[in-house]
C-alpha positions as a printed Julia matrix, in Angstrom:
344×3 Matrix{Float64}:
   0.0     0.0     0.0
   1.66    2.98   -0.93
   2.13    5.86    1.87
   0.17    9.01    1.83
   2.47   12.36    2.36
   1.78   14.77    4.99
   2.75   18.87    4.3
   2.68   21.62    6.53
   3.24   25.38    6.51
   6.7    24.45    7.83
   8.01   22.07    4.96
  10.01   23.54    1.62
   9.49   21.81   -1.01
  12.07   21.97   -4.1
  10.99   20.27   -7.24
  13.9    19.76   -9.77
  13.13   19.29  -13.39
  15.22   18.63  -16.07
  12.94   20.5   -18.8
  10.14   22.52  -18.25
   7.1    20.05  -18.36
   8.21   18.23  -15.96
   7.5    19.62  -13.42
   3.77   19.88  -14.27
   3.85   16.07  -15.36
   5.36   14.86  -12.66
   4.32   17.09   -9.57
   1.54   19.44  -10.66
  -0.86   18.37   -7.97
   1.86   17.87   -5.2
   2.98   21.66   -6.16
  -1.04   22.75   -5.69
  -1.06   20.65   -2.27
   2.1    22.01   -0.78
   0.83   25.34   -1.7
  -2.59   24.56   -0.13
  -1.0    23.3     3.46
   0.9    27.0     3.6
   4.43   25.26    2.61
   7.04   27.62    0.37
   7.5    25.62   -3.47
  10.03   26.64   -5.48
  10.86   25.36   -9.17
  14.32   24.74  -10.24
  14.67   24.25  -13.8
  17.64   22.6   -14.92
  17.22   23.44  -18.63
  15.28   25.24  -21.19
  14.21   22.53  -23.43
  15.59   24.64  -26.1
  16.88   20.85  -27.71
  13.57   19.92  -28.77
  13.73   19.98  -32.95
  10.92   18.37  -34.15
   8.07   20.37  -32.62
  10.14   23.62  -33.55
  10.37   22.2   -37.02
   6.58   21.62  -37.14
   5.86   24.72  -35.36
   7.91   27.4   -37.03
   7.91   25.67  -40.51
  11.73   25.87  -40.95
  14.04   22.68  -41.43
  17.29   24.5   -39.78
  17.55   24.87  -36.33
  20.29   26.79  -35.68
  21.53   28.09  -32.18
  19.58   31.16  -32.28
  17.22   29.32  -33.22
  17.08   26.77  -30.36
  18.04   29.98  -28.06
  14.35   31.3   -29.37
  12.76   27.61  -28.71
  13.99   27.7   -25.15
  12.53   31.66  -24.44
   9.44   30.26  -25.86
   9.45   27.26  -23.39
   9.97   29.73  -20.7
   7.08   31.02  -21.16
   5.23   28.19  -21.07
   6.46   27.28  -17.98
   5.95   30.47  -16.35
   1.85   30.38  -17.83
   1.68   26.42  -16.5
   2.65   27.63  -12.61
   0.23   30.67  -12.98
  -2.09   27.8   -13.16
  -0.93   25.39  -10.5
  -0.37   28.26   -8.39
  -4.17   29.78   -8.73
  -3.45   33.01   -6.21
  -0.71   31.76   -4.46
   3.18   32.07   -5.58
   5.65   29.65   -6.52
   9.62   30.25   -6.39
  11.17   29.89   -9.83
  14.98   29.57  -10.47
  16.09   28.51  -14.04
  19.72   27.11  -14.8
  19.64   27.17  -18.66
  22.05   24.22  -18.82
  22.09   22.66  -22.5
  18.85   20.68  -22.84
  20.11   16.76  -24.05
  23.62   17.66  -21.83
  23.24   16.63  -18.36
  25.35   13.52  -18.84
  28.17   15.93  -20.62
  27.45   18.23  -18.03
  27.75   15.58  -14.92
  31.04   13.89  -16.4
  32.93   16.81  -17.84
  33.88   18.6   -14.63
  32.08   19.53  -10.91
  30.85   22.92  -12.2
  27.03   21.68  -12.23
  27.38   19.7    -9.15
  28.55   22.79   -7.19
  25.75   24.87   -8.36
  23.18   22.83   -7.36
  24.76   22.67   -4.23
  24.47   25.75   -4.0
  21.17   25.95   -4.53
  20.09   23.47   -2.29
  22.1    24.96    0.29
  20.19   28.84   -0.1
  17.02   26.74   -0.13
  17.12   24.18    2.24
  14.58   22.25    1.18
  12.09   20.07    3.62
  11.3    17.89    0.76
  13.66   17.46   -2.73
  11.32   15.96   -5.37
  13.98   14.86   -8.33
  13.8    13.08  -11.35
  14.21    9.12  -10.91
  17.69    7.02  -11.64
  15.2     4.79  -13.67
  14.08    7.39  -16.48
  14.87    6.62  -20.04
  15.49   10.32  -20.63
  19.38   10.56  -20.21
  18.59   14.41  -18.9
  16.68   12.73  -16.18
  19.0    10.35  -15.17
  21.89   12.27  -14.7
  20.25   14.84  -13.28
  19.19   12.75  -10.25
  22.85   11.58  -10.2
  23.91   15.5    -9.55
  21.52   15.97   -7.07
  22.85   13.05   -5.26
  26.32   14.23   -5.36
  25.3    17.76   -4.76
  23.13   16.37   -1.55
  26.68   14.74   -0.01
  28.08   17.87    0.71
  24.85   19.39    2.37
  24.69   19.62    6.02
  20.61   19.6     6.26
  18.93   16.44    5.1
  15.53   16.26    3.35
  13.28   13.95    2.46
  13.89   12.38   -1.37
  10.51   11.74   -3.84
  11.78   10.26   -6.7
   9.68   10.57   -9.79
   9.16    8.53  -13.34
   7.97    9.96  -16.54
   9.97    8.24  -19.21
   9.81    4.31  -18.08
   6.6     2.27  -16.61
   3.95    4.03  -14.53
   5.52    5.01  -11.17
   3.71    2.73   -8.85
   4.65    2.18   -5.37
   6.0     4.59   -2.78
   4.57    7.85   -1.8
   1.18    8.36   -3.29
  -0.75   11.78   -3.3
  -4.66   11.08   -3.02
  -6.66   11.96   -6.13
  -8.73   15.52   -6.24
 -10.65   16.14   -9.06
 -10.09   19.86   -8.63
  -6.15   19.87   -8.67
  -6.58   17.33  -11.35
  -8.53   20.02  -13.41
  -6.03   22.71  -12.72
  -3.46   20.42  -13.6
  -4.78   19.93  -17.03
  -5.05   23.42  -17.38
  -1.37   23.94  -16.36
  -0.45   21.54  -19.04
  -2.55   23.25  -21.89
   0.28   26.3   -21.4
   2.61   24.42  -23.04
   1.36   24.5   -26.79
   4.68   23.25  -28.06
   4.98   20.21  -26.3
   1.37   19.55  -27.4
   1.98   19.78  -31.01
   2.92   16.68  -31.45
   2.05   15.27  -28.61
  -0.94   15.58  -27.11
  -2.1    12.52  -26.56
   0.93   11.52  -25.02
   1.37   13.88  -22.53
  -1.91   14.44  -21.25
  -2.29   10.64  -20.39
   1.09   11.27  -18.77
  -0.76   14.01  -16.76
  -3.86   12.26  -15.9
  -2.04    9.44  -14.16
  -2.05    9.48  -10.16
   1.52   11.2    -8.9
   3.6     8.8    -7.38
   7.07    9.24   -6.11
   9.55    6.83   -4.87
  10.81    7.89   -1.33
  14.74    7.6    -1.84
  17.46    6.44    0.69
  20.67    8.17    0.64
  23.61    6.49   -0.56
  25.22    4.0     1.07
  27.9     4.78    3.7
  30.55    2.02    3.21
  33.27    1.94    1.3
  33.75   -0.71   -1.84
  36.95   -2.3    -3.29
  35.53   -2.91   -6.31
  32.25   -2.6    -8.63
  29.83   -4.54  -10.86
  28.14   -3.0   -13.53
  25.38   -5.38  -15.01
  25.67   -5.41  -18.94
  23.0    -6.39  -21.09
  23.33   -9.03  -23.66
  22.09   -6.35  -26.44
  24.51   -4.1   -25.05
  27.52   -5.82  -26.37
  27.47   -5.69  -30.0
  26.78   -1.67  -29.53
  29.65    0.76  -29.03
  29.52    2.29  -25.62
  31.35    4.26  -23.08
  31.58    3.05  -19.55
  30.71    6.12  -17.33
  31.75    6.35  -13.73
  31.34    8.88  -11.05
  32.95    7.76   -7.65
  32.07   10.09   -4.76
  34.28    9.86   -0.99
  33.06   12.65    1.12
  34.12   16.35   -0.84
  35.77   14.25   -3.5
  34.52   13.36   -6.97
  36.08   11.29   -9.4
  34.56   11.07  -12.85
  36.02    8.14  -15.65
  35.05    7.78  -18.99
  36.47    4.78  -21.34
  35.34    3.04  -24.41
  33.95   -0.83  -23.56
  35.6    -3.39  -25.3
  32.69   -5.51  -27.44
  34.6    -8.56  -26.42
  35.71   -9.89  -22.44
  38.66   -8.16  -22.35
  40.49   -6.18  -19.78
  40.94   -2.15  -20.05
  41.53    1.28  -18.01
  39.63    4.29  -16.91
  41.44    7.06  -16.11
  40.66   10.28  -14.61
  42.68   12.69  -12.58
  45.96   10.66  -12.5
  44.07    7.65  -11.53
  43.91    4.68  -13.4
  40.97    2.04  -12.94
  41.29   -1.3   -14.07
  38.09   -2.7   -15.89
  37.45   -6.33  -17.28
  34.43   -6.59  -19.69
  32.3    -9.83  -19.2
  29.02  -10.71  -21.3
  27.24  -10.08  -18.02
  28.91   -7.03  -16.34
  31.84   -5.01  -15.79
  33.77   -5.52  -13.33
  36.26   -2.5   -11.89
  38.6    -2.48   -8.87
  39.11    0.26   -6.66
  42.04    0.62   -5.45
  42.47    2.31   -1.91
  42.84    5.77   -2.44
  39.9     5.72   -4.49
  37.46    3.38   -2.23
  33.97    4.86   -2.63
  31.16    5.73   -0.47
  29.33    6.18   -2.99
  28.79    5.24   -6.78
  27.02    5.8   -10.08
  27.79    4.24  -13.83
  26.34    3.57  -17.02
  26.84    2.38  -20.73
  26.53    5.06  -22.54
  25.7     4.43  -26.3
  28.23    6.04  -28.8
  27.51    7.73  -31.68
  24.52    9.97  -33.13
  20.63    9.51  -31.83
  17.61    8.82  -33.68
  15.95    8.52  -30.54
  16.88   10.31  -27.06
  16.02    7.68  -24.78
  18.56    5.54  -23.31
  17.85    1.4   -23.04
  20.6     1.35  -20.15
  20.1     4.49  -17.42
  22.29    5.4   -14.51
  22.49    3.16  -12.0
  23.38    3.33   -8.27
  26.66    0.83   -7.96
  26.48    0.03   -3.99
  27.17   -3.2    -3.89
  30.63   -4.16   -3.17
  31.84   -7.72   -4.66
  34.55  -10.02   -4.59
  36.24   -9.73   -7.98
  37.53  -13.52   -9.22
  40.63  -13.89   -9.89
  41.85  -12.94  -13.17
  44.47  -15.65  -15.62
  47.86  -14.41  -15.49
  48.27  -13.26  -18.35
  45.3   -10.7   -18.1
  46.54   -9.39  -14.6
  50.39   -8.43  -16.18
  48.25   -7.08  -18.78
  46.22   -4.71  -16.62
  48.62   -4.33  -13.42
  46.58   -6.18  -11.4
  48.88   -8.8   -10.3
């Protein structure tokens, strides 16, 4: 039985979303609640959605989208976003903060260097939010994914804690967790809210208002695990090995981040990550990846994925982010392969 979620006039509520729609999609009803009980909401948008090309295409009947033209896009999706809270908020106000990060480049943004991690630190920090309601690890949309990734490293170097909702849009239905009872009213405003963002509905109306007229569910979150590992395994799907992919790591020990980014070997064969004068050594099964840490660089916490190569028909990813917390005993490699790698 999913729990019910209690708000007073004493909670802050933050909810983070990657482009604006989401936050409508995924929380429009637990915004008008949290408003209702007296709590302060604020809106932290991560991007603009300025990436969006085919419902600019359709839209402003132009094949090229250039960058001023994606710069226009994103003003336009401003807008919507600020019309869609005007709704949710009926005569009450909602906080709004906008980051205008590069809409399809969290996962550049989260591997490249700590620059986005430290400025959502910061925000949570002038904040200090009661409750955090964040996209879930388990979203197809690789914006999604590594956004919740951020906010988990960004949340280690907080003092406060809050209470984590996790939320799906781009995978299953969201069952389980924290449920927030049905009300036909907030559900009507919430429709209303999502009518504000014409460009989204061009093409996709149907879509997104089914999205929209599902119950909100979020996933209450635990915090990362405390313990330290000596090594990793990253389950690989069998699909996943004829594909060209990049192993992505993040390893996080207190203040310190480590990000690694290598190329995956299609066959089982041993390679190296390296990242900041560190070198991790990797060996590629069928199954999973398997990395040791050595002990400078044991981990209290950890995130990877395989992360398709090349150009994108489609944005959504088949493998997300995952959490890596379980440590494992690493077998024994043949001789030959530890010489190779530096293991032995």
């Amino acid at each position: 039985m999913p729990a019910l979620l209690p708000l007073s006039a004493q909670d802050r509520l933050l909810v983070v979303a990657p482009h604006p729609d989401d936050e409508t999609l995924a929380a429009g009803e637990l915004i008008q609640a949290a408003l209702a009980a007296g709590a302060v909401v604020r809106v932290l948008y991560a991007t603009d959605g300025d990436n969006n090309p085919w419902p600019q295409r359709w839209l402003e009947k132009r094949w090229r989208i250039d960058a001023s033209a994606r710069e226009r896009w994103g003003r336009r999706r401003r807008e919507e976003a600020a019309a869609a809270l005007v709704e949710l908020a009926a005569d009450r106000t909602v906080e709004v903060r906008h980051l205008g990060w590069p809409d399809q480049g969290l996962t550049d943004a989260l591997v490249g260097d700590d620059a986005a991690v430290a400025r959502l630190h910061a925000e949570l920090d002038a904040f200090a939010p009661t409750h955090l309601v964040m996209p879930s690890l388990a979203d197809r949309h690789p914006d999604h994914s590594a956004l919740h990734v951020m906010l988990e490293l960004a949340l280690l170097r907080c003092a406060r804690s809050c209470q984590r909702l996790g939320y799906l849009i781009h995978a299953g239905d969201g069952t389980g967790g924290v449920v927030l009872p049905s009300d036909p009213a907030r559900s009507a405003r919430k429709r209303a809210a999502m009518e504000a963002y014409a460009s989204q509905l061009s093409l996709s109306r149907s879509r997104l208002l089914a999205l929209a007229t599902r119950p909100e569910r979020f996933a209450a979150l635990d915090a990362p695990s405390a313990r330290e590992h000596a090594s990793l395994e990253i389950p690989r799907e069998q699909a996943a090995t004829w594909r060209s992919h990049d192993l992505l790591l993040v390893l996080a020990n207190g203040e310190r981040t480590w990000r690694f980014r290598a190329r995956v070997p299609r066959r089982a064969l041993a390679f190296t990550l390296e990242a900041d004068g560190c070198v991790l050594h990797a060996i590629a099964r069928r199954d999973a990846i398997e990395v040791a840490l050595p002990s400078p660089l044991r981990a209290s916490a950890a995130w990877a994925k395989l992360h398709r190569r090349g150009a994108r028909i489609v944005v959504f990813d088949r493998a997300t982010w995952r959490r890596v917390d379980a440590a494992i005993d690493v077998p024994a490699l043949p001789r030959q392969a530890r010489v190779a790698t530096g293991l032995g």
